[in-house]
C-alpha positions in Angstrom: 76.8 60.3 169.5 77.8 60.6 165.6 76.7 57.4 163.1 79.4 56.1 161.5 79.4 57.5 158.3 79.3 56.1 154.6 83.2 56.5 153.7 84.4 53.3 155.3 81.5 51.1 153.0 82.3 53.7 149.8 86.0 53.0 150.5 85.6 49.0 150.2 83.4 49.3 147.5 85.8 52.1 145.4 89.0 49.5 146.4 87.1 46.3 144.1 88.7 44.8 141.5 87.4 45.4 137.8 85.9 41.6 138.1 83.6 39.7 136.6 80.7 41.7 138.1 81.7 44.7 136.8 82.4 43.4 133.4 78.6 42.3 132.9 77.4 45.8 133.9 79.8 47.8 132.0 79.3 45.3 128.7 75.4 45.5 129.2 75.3 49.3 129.3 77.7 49.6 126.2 75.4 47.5 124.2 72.4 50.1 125.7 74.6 52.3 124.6 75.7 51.3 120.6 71.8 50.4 120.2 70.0 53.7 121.2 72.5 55.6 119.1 72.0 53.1 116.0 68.3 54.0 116.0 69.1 57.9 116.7 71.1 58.0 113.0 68.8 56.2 111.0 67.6 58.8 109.8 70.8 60.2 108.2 70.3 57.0 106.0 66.4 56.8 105.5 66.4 61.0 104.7 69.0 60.6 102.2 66.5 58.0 100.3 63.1 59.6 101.3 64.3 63.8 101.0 64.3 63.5 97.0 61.0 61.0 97.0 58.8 63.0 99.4 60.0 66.1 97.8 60.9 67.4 101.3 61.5 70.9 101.4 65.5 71.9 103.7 62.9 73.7 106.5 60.9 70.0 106.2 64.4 67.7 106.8 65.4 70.2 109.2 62.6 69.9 111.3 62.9 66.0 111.0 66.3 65.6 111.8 66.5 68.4 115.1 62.8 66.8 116.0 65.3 63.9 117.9 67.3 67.2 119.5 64.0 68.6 121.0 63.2 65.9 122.5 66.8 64.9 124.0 66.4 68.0 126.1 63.3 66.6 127.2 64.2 63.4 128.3 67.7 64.5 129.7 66.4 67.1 132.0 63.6 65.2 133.0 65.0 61.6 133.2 68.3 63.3 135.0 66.2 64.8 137.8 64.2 61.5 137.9 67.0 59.2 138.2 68.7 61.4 141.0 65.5 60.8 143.2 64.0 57.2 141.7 67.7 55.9 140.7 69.4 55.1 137.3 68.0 51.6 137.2 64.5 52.1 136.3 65.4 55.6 133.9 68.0 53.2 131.8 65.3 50.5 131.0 62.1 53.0 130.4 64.0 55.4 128.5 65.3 52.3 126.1 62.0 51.4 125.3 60.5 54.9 124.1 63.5 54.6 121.8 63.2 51.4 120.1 60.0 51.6 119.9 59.8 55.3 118.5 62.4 54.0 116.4 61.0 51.2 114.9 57.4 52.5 114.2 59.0 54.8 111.3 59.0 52.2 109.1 55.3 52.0 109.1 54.0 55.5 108.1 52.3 56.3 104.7 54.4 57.8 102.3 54.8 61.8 102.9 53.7 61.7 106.4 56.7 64.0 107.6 54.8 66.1 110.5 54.4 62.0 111.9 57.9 61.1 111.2 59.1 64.4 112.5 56.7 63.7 115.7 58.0 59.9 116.2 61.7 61.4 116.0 60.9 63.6 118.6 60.0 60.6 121.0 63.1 58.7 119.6 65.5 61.3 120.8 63.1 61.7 124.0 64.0 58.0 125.0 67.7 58.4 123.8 68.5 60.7 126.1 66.3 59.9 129.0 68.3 56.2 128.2 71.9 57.2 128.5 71.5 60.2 131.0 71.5 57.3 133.5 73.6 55.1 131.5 76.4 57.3 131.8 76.1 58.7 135.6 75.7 54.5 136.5 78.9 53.5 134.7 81.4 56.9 136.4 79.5 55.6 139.7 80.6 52.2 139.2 84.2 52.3 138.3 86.6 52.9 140.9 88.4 56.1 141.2 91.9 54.7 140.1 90.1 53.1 136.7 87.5 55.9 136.5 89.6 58.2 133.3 90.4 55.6 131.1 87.4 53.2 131.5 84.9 56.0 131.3 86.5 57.3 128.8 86.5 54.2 127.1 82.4 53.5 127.8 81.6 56.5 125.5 83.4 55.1 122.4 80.3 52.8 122.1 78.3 55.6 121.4 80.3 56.2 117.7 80.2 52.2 117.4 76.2 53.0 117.0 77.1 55.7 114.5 79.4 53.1 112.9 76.8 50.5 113.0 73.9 52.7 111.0 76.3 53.6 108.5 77.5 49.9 108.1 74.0 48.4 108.3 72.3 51.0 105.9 75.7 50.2 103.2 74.8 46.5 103.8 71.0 46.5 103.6 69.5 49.3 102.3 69.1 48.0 99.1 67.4 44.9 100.7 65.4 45.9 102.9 64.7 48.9 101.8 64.1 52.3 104.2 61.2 51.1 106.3 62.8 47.4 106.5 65.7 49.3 108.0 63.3 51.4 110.6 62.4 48.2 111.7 65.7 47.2 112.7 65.4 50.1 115.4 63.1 47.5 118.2 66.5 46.0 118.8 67.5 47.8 121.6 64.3 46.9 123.6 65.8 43.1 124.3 68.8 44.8 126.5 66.4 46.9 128.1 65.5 44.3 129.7 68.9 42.5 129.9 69.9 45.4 131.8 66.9 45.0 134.3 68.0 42.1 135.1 71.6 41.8 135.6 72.8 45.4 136.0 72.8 46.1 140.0 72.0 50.1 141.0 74.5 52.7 141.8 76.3 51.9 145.2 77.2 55.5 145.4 73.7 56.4 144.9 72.0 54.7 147.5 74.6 56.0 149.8 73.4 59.5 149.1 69.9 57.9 149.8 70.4 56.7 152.7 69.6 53.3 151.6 72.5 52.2 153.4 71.0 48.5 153.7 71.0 48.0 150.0 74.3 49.7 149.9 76.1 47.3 152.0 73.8 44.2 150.1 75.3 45.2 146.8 78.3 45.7 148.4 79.1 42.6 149.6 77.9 40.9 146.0 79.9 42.8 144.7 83.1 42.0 146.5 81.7 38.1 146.9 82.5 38.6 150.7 80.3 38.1 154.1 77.8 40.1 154.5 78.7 40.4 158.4 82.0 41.7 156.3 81.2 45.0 155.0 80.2 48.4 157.4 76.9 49.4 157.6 76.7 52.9 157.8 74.2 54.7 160.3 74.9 59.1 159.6 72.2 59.8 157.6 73.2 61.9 154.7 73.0 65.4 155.4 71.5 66.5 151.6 70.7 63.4 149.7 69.4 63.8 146.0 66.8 66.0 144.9 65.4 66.5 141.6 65.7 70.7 141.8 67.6 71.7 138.6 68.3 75.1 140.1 71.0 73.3 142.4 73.6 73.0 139.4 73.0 76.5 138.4 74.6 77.3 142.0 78.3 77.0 140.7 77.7 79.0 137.4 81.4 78.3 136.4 80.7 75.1 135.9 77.3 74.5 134.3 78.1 77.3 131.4 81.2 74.9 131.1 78.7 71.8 130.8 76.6 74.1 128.7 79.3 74.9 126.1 81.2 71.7 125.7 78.3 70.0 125.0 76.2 72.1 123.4 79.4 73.0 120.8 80.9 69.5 120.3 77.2 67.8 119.4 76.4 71.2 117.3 79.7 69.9 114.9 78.6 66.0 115.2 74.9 65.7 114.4 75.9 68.8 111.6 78.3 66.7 109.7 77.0 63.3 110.5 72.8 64.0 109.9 73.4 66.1 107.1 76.7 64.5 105.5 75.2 61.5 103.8 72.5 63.9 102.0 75.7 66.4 101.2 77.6 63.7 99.5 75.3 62.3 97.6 74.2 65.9 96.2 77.0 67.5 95.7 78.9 64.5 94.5 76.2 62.9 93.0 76.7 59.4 94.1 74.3 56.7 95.2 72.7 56.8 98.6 74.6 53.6 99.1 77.8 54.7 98.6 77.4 57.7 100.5 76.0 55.6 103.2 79.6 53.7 102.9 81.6 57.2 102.8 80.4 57.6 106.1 81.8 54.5 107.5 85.3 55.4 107.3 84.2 58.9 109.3 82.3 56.8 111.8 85.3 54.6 112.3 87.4 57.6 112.5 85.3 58.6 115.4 86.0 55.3 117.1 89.9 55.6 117.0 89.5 59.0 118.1 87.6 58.1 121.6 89.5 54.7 122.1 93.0 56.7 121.4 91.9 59.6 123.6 90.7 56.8 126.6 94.7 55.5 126.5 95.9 59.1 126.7 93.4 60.8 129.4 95.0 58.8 132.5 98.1 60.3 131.5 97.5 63.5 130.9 94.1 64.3 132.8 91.1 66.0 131.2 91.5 69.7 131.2 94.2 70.8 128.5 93.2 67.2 126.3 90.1 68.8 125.9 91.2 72.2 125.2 93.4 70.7 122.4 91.4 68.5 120.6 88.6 70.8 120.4 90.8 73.4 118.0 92.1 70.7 115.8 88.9 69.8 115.5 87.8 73.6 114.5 90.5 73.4 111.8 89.3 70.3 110.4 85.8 71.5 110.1 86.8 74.9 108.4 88.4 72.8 105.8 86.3 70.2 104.9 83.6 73.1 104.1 86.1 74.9 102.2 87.6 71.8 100.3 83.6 69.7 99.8 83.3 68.8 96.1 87.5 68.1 95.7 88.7 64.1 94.9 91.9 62.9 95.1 92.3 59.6 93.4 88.4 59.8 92.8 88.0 59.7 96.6 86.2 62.6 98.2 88.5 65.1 100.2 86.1 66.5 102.3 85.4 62.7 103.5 89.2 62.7 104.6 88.7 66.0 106.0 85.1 64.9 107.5 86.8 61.9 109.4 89.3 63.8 110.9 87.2 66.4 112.4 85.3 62.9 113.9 88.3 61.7 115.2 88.8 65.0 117.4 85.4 66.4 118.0 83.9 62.6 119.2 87.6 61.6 120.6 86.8 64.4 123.1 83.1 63.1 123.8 84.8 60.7 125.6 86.2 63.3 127.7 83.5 65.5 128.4 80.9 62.9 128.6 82.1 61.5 131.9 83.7 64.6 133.2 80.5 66.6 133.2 79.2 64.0 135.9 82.8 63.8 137.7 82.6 67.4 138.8 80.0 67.9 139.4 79.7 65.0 142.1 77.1 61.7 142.9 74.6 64.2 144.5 74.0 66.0 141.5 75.6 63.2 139.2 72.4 62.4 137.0 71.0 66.2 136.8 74.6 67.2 135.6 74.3 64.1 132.9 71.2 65.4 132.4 72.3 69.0 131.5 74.8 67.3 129.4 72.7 66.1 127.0 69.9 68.8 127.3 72.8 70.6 125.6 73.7 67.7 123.7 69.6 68.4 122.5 70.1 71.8 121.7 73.6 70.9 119.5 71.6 68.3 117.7 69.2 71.1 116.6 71.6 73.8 116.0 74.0 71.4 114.0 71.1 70.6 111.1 69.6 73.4 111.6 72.5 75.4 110.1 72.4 74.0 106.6 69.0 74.5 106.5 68.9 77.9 107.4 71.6 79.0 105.2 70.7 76.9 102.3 67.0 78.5 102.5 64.4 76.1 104.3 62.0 76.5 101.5 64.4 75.2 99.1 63.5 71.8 98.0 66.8 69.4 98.9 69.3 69.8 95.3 72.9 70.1 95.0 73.3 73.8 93.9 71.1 74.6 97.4 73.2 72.4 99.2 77.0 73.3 97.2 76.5 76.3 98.2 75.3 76.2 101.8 78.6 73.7 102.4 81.0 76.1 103.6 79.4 79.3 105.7 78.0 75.8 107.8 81.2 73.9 108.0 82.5 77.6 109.1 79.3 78.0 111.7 80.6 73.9 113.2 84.3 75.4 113.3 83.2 77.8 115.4 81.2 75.7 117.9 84.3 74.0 118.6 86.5 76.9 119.2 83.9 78.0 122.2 84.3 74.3 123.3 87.9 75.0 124.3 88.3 78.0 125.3 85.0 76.5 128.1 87.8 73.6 128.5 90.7 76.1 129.2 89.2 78.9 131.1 86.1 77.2 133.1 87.1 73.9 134.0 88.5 71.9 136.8 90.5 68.6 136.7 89.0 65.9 137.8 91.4 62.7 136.9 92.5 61.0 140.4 90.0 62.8 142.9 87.0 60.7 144.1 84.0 61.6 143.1 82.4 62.2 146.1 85.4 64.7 146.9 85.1 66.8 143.5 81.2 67.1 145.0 82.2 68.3 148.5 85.3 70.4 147.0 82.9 72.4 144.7 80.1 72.6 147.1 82.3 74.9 149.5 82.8 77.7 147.0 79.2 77.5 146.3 78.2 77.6 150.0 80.2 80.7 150.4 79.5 83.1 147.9 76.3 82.4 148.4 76.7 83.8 151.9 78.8 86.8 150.5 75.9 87.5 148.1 78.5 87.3 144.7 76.5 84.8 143.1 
């Protein structure tokens, strides 16, 4: 005789309320969130001071600033696999602590040490990623189906409040504290680490696919604040739980060159403008590191408006063509901020304008992608697919400061005729990135807004199943 199976407990759970519960998670998370990416953009801040003093060379930068990429592709593949066998729990908290700690020891090495910083910023983007891999894949888990577009959506805008918070923080108290005073600052996400261990409850829909039903229908029931005697206990165990095989999401090719281009091209544009920007303003415009520093606040906040703005309008529209549109205005406001880089208007910079606008669409549509890479790809492989994500996200954050380093000549030493002239064929190289990013939107992707996620994962397993059996893939 056939167990009952897990749809009758998934359905109770997906039917909750947004309640207090929920509230706790989702607000402990965001702060995970705006805390890990504080630390990750630092550096924007602190190279801007310590470039000129250290006489770093572009090749020297360069490697600092993509050292955090190479290690996000670490941690995400790794930490993704992990936390689809050990859960997201455990991944969240461990993976905050390499940051902050990573983070926070930069403000105590010798003057010229760059091979250590560039080391220490490897482990910093290591624990960023392996962080909010999890982070990500716990929240799309946790909100029910009907919520899941918006809120999710919504969730990823606390990733530019953590670019907005650097750029406010190093405005405010750079001159105080000084670069290694603001280094220091980066322990801070370590106390929500453990907030998070405490207070955050694991994935319901993960421990389905575990077969932990027990813990399933515990969490369940807390959840709701009903009887335990209340909620099914399943007893089918799951046909293919979670594994930690990465080759599994390269069995729909469709969709992981999708994943691979979306993310790889929007973070390529986003850690281009944002790691390099403050050193590009202050250089070619030659203006404090201060005040470049609070330049970047209005792009950061640009970036904000841009994800809440696209949260509202992705329930109504769905995720497919959004992306596909916001990814070429984007393109066009890259193009032109390299072409227009050294104009004022009114004494304010144009390519800031320019700059904040190409934030507003290329991290508006983070909040698309973000949780619609985990959406299609389904709870069984929701934290690898996270994980490919930002393994891409990695590469991006590599490519995007690499680009201005290449072209303005990495043995240059950092100077504003290198970097005047190395604005525009890399503003051009950005535009690009995000012209692959939609046509991956337009011609690879599925929608996902309604469908539960389980479904998505059973809908695109089929196809899979089958051409394997025909031999086309």
């Amino acid at each position: 005789m056939a167990g009952q199976s897990s749809d009758d407990l998934l359905a109770m759970f997906d039917g909750a309320p947004l309640n207090r519960r929920y509230w706790l998670s989702f607000g402990l998370l965001s702060a995970i969130t705006v805390l890990d990416f504080f630390d990750f953009f630092l550096i924007a801040f602190i190279l801007s001071k310590i470039g000129p003093e250290w006489q770093l060379t572009y090749g020297q930068s360069g490697l600092i600033l993509y050292g955090g990429g190479i290690g996000a592709i670490l941690g995400a593949l790794v930490w993704g696999s992990l936390s689809d066998v050990l859960g997201r729990k455990l991944q969240i908290v461990t993976g905050t602590l390499i940051c902050a700690v990573s983070a926070a020891l930069i403000g105590a090495l010798p003057t010229g040490s760059w091979i250590l910083l560039a080391l220490l910023r490897i482990l910093v983007g290591f624990g960023l990623a392996a962080a909010v891999t999890p982070c990500l894949t716990i929240v799309v888990e946790l909100t029910p189906t009907r919520w899941r577009t918006g809120m999710t959506s919504f969730y990823i805008v606390f990733a530019s409040a953590g670019t907005l918070l650097a750029s406010v923080t190093s405005a405010a108290l750079f001159t105080m504290l000084g670069w290694r005073g603001l280094a220091a600052l980066g322990i801070a996400p370590a106390i929500f680490g453990f907030l998070v261990w405490a207070f955050v409850p694991e994935s319901v829909r993960w421990l389905t696919a575990k077969g932990r039903f027990g813990e399933a229908r515990e969490e369940v029931a807390k959840h709701l604040g009903v009887p335990l005697q209340s909620v099914p206990l399943p007893t089918a165990a799951p046909t293919s739980p979670p594994s930690a095989s990465l080759k599994e999401l390269y069995a729909n090719r469709r969709l992981f060159w999708q994943t691979v281009i979306i993310w790889g091209g929007s973070s390529t544009a986003a850690y281009g403008y944002y790691l390099w920007g403050p050193t590009i303003v202050a250089l070619v415009l030659n203006v404090p590191v201060g005040q470049a520093a609070g330049y970047f606040i209005y792009v950061a906040g640009c970036g904000v408006i841009g994800k809440i703005l696209l949260s509202i309008i992705a329930p109504m529209t769905g995720r497919r063509h959004l992306g596909t549109v916001f990814a070429l205005l984007a393109a066009v406001s890259l193009v032109l901020a390299g072409i227009y880089n050294s104009v004022l208007i009114g004494g304010f910079p144009l390519m800031i304008v320019l700059v904040a606008a190409s934030a507003f669409f290329v991290e508006g549509n983070f909040s698309n992608l973000a949780p619609y890479t985990v959406e299609q790809y389904g709870v069984r492989l929701g934290a690898r697919s996270s994980g490919l994500g930002q393994a891409a996200n990695g590469v991006g954050k590599i490519l995007g400061p690499l680009a201005l380093a290449l072209i303005a000549g990495s043995d240059n030493i950092v100077s504003p005729k290198a970097t005047s002239e190395a604005v525009l064929p890399a503003f051009i190289f950005l535009g690009v990135g995000m012209v692959l990013v939609a046509g991956a939107f337009a011609f690879l992707g599925i929608e996902t807004h309604g469908r539960a996620i389980e479904d998505i994962g059973e809908a695109e397993a089929v196809p899979r199943q089958n051409e394997v059996a025909l031999g086309t893939r």
